[in-house]
C-alpha positions in Angstrom: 11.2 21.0 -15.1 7.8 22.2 -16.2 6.4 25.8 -15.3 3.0 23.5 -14.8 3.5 21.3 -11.7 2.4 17.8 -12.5 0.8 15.7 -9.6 3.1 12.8 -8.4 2.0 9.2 -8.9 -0.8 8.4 -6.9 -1.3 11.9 -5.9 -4.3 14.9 -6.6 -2.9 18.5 -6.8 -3.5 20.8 -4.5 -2.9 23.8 -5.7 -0.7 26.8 -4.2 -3.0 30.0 -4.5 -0.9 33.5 -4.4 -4.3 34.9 -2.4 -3.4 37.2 0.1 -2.7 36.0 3.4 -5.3 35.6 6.3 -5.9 38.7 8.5 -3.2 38.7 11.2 -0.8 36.2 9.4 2.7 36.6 8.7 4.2 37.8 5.2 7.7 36.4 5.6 8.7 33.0 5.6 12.1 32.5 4.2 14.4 35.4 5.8 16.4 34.5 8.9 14.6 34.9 12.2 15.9 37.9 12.6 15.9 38.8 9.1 14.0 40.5 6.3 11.0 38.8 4.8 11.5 37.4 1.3 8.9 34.7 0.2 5.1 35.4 -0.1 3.5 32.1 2.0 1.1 31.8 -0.5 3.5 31.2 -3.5 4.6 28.4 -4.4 8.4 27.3 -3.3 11.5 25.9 -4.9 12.4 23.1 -2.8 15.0 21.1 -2.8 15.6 17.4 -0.9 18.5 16.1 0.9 17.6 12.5 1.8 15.7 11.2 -1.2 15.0 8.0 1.0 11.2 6.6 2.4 10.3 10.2 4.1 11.9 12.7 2.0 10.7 11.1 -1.7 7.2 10.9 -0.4 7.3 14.0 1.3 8.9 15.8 -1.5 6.4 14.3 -4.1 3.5 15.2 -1.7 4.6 18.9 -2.1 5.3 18.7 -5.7 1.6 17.5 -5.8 -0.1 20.8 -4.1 1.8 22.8 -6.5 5.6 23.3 -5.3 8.4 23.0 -7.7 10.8 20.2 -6.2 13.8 21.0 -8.6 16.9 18.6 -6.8 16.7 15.7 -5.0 19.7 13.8 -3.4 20.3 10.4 -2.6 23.2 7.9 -3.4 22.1 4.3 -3.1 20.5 2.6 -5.8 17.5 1.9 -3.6 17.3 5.9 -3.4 18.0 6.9 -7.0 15.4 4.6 -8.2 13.0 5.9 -5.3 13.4 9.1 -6.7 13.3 8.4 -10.3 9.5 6.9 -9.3 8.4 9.9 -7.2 9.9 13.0 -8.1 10.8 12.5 -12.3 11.2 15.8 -12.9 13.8 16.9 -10.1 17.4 17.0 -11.2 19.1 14.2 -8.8 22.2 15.9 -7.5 24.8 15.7 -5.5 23.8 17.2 -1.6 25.4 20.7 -2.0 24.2 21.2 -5.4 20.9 20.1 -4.1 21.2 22.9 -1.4 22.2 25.3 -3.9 19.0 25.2 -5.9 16.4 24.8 -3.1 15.9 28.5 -3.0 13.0 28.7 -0.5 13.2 25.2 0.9 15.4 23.3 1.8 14.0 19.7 3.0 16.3 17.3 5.3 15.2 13.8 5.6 18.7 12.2 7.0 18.8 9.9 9.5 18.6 11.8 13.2 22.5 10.8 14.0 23.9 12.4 10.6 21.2 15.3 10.7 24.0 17.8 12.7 26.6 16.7 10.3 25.1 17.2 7.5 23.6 20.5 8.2 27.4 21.7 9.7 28.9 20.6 6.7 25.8 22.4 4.1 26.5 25.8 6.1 30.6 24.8 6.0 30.5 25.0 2.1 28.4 28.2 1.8 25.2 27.0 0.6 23.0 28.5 3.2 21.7 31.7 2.8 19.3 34.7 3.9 16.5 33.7 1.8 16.3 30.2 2.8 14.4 27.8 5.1 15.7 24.7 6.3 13.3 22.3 7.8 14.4 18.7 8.8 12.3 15.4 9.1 13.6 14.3 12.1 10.9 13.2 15.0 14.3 13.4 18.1 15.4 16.7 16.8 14.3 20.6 17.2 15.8 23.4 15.7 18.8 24.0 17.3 20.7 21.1 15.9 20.3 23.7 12.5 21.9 26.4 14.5 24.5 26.4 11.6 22.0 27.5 9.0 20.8 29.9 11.8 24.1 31.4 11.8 24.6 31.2 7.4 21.1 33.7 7.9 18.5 30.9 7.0 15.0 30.6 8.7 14.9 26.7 10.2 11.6 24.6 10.9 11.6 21.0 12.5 8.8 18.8 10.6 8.4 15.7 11.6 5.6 13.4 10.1 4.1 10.9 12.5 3.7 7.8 9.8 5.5 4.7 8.7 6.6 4.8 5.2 7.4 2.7 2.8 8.7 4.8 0.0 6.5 4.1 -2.4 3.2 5.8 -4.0 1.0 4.4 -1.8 2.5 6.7 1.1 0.8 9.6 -0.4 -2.6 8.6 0.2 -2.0 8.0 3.6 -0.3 10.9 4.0 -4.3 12.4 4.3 -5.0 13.8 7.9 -1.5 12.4 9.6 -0.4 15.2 12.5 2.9 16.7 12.1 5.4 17.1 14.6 6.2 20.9 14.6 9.4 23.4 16.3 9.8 26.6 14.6 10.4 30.1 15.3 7.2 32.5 16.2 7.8 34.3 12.6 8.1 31.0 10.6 4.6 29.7 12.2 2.8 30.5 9.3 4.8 28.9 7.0 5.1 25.5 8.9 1.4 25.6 9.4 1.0 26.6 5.3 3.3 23.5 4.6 1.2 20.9 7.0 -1.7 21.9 5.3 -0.3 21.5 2.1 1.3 17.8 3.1 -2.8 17.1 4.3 -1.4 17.4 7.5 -2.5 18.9 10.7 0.4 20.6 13.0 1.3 19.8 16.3 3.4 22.6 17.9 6.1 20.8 20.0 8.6 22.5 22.2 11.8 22.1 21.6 12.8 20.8 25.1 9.9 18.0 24.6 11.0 16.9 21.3 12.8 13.8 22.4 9.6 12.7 24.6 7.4 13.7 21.6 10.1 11.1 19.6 10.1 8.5 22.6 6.4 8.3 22.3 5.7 7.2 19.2 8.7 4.7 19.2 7.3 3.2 22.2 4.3 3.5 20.5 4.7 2.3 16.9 8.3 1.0 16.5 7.8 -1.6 19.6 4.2 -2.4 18.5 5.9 -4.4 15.6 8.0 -6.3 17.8 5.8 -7.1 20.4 2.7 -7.8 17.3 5.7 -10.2 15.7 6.8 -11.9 18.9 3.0 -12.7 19.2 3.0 -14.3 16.1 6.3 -16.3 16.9 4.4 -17.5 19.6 1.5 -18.5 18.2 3.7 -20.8 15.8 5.5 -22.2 18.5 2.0 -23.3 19.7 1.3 -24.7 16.7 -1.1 -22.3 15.1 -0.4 -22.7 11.3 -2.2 -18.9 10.3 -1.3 -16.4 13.4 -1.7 -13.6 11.6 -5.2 -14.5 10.7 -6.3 -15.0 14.3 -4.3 -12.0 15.4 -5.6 -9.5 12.5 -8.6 -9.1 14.6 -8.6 -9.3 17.7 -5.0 -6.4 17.3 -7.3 -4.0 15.4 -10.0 -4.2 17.7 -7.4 -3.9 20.8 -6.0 -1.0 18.9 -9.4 0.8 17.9 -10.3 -0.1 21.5 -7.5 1.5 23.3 -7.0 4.8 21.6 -11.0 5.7 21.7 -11.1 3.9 25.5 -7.7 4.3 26.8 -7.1 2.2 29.9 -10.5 1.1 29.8 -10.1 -1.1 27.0 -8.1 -3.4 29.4 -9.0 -6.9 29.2 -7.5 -10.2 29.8 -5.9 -12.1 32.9 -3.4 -9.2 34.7 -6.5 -6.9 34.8 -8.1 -9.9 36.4 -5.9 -10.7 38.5 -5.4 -13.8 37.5 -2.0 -14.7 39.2 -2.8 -18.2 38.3 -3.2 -17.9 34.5 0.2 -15.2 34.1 1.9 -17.8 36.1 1.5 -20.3 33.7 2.3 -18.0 31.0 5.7 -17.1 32.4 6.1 -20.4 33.1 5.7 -21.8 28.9 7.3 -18.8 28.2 10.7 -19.4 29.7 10.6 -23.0 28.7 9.7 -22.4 25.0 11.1 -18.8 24.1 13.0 -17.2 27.1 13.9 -14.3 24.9 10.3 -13.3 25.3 10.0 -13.6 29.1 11.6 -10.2 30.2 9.3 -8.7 28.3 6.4 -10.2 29.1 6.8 -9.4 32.4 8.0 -5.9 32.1 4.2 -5.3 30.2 2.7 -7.3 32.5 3.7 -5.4 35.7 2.9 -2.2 34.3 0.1 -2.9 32.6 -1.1 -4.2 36.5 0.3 -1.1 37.3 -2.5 1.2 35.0 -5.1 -1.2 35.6 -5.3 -0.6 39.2 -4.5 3.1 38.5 -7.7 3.1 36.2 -10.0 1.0 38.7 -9.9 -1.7 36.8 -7.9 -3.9 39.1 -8.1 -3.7 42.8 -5.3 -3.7 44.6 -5.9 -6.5 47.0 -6.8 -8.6 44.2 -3.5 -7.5 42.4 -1.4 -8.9 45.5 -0.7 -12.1 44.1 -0.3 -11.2 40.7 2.5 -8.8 41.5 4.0 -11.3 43.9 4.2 -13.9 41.0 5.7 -10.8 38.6 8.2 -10.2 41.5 9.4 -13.8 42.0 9.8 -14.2 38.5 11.8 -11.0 37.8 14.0 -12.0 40.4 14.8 -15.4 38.7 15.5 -13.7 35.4 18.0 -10.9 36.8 19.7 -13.3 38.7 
């Protein structure tokens, strides 16, 4: 690899300065928490990736672009090997211990959130953990201590989670601009989790360790089920005949969307905020005759959307009475 870091495709440079840190912010970065300091934050790092999948190929290609030297990369499928062939050209692609190995400063997990505690057990169980070292994970479910073995090898740990949908390609890296970070870390490692959000184009958000899998839950509920329910609309739509959903949806979902998260419950429109028992009865009715997969939930939105409508004043509660009864009868049909 090049001594002059060359931007990834798709990417502008930003580089690492070795200025002197801020007034008042930490020197060390890569000793153990309890450890020695042993990497300047304002150098750049050696980094290594273990996951070379969606999030760790952009990720590691994003950091490569602000001036980081991404020397390994691991990945076996062909899928993964091809990823990071496209987005990190000049790492070596190795196998994951060797990966460890050479990640002097950083060491970057992006595994799936089941095989992160195996993985990182089994990098500490060879001996390729070390004083020296940071290990920082991608994972949005997980804090630090599933790293607790690199704790205990004497490596410094970080939980950095990227709140974003990837694809794994090039395109990820401009949208990569301004996305908040999920961040756990140590009081002494602060300034180098905030250093390395910065240098995604990140902004941090410091998340307790205890809240992590709410902080997770969130933005599956939020994201992950958005899909499903924005697809079973468009099923829907077909099965009423509508030959383009996704143009008649395209709209009015942004403007819901836009709506909601500058409004919040105030952005509430259609027939449960109105109260319209009449018109959801109807729905449930189609529903379970056409597509009874969707009915359960419909009616688990529809309830608690009532539910924060009246909350908000949007609904009153008298006129919610027989919109909840209908909910009520209907839920009763469907468990029994």
């Amino acid at each position: 690899m090049s001594a002059s870091p060359r931007p990834a495709p798709g990417a502008a440079p930003r580089p690492v300065t070795d200025a002197a840190p801020r007034p008042g912010e930490a020197v060390p970065v890569g000793a153990a928490v309890s450890g020695p300091p042993s990497v300047h934050p304002r150098r750049p790092l050696t980094v290594g990736v273990v996951g070379g999948g969606r999030v760790g190929a952009v990720l590691g290609a994003a950091l490569h672009a602000a001036g980081h030297r991404v020397v390994a990369a691991s990945g076996g499928s062909g899928a993964t090997r091809a990823r990071i062939a496209l987005l990190l050209p000049d790492a070596a692609h190795l196998d994951v211990p060797a990966t460890a190995r050479a990640a002097t400063d950083l060491l970057l997990l992006a595994v799936p959130d089941d095989a992160l505690a195996g993985v990182v057990s089994g990098l500490a169980g060879a001996g390729v953990l070390r004083p020296g070292q940071v290990v920082a994970h991608t994972s949005g479910a997980h804090g630090t201590a599933v790293l607790a073995p690199a704790v205990a090898a004497g490596a410094g740990v970080l939980a950095l989670h990227p709140a974003m949908t990837f694809t794994g390609t090039p395109d990820d890296l401009a949208r990569l601009a301004g996305i908040s970070y999920g961040v756990t870390a140590p009081a002494g490692l602060r300034p180098l989790a905030a250093r390395l959000v910065a240098d995604l184009g990140g902004v941090p958000e410091w998340v307790a360790e205890a809240d992590r899998p709410l902080y997770h839950a969130a933005l599956a509920h939020g994201a992950n089920h958005l899909v499903t329910l924005v697809n079973e609309a468009v099923d829907r739509l077909r099965d009423a005949g509508v030959t383009q959903p996704e143009k008649v949806l395209g709209p009015l979902l942004r403007a819901a969307l836009d709506n909601a998260l500058r409004l919040g419950d105030a952005a509430l429109t259609g027939p449960v905020s109105r109260g319209d028992a009449g018109t959801v009865g109807k729905h449930l009715d189609r529903l379970a005759a056409t597509a009874p997969e969707s009915l359960a939930p419909y009616l688990a939105l529809a309830r608690r959307t009532a539910v924060r409508a009246i909350a908000a004043g949007r609904l009153r509660p008298v006129d919610a009475e027989s919109l909840l009864g209908v909910l009520a009868d209907r839920d009763r049909e469907v468990v029994g």
